[in-house]
C-alpha positions in Angstrom: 111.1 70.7 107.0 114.6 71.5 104.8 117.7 70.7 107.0 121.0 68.4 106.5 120.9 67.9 110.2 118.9 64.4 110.5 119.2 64.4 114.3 118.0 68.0 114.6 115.1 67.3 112.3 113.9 64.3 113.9 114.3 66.3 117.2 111.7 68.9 115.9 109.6 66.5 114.1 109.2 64.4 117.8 108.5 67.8 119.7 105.5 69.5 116.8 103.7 66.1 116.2 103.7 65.7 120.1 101.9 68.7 120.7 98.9 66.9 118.2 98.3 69.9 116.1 101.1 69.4 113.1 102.2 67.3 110.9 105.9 67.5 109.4 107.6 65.9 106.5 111.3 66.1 106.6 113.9 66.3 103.8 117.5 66.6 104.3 118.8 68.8 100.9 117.6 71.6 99.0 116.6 69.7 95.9 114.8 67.1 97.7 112.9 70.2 99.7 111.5 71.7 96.4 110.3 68.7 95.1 108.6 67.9 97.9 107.4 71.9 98.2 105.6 71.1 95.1 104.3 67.6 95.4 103.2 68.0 99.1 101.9 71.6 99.0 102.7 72.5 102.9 101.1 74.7 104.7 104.4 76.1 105.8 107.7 75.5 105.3 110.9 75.2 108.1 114.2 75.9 106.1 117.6 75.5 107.2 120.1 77.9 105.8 123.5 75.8 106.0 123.1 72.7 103.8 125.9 71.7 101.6 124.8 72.0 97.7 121.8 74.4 97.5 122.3 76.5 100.9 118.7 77.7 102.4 119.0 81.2 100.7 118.8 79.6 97.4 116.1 77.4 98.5 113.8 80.3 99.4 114.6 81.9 96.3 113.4 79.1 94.2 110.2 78.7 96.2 109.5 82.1 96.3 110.1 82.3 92.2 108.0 79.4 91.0 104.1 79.7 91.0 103.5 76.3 92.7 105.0 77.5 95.9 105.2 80.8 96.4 102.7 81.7 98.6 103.8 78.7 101.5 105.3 81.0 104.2 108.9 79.9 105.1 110.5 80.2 108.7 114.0 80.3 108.2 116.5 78.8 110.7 120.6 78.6 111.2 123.0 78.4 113.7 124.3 81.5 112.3 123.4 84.3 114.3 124.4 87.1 111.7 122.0 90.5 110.7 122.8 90.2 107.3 121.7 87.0 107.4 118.6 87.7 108.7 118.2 90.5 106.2 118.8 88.4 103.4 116.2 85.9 104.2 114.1 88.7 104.7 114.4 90.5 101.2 113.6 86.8 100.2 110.4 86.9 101.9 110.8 84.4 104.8 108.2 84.9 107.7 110.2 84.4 110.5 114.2 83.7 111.2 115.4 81.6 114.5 118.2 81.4 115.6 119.5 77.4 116.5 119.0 76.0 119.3 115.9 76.4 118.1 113.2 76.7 121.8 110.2 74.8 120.2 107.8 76.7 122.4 109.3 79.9 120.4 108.9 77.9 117.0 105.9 76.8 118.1 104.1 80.1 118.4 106.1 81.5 115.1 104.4 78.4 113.4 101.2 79.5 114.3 101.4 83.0 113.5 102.9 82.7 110.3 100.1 80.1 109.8 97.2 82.6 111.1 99.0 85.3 108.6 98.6 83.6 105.8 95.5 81.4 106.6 93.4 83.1 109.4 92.9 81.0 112.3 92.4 77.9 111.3 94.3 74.9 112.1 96.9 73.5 109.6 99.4 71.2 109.1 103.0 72.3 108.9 
């Protein structure tokens, strides 16, 4: 997980490893989150857009650019509620885009289907 929002991450990170079936490493700036993209090798990535320095959009467009990680699915996340938005993380190739507050039962089942996407149905780690 990419986000500058330490309390929302650690929210998240309490609410999927309570449900037993992920684990989540959490880094709180872009540059941090691709370093860790490649040493970890995730089976999914959750990526802020709004982070000060690298913002989400360029984030994606890294990952999605560099052989190591391009094939990790990304589920995008903001506060901002804007189409274009949306659209530009999509043309970026993120799986999914929520909207914050983020309903974990929602992010939950976007996990796993981005997940069963891109690895069948087999459990993972996120």
């Amino acid at each position: 997980m990419i986000d500058d929002e330490e309390e929302f991450s650690g929210l998240i990170k309490f609410h999927l490893e309570g449900v037993g079936t992920f684990e989540i490493e959490t880094v709180f700036d872009g540059k941090s989150g691709l370093a860790a993209a490649k040493r970890i090798k995730p089976d999914l990535i959750l990526l802020d857009i709004l982070m000060p320095g690298m913002d989400g959009f360029e984030v994606l467009k890294k990952l999605k650019s560099d052989s190591e990680t391009v094939k990790i699915p990304v589920i995008m996340f903001s506060a901002v509620s804007d189409v274009k938005a949306q659209v530009r993380a999509a043309q970026l190739f993120d799986e999914e885009y929520i909207t914050k507050p983020v309903d974990i039962k929602i992010l939950k089942e976007k996990i796993e289907k981005a997940l069963s996407r891109r690895y069948g149905k087999h459990e993972h780690t996120a």
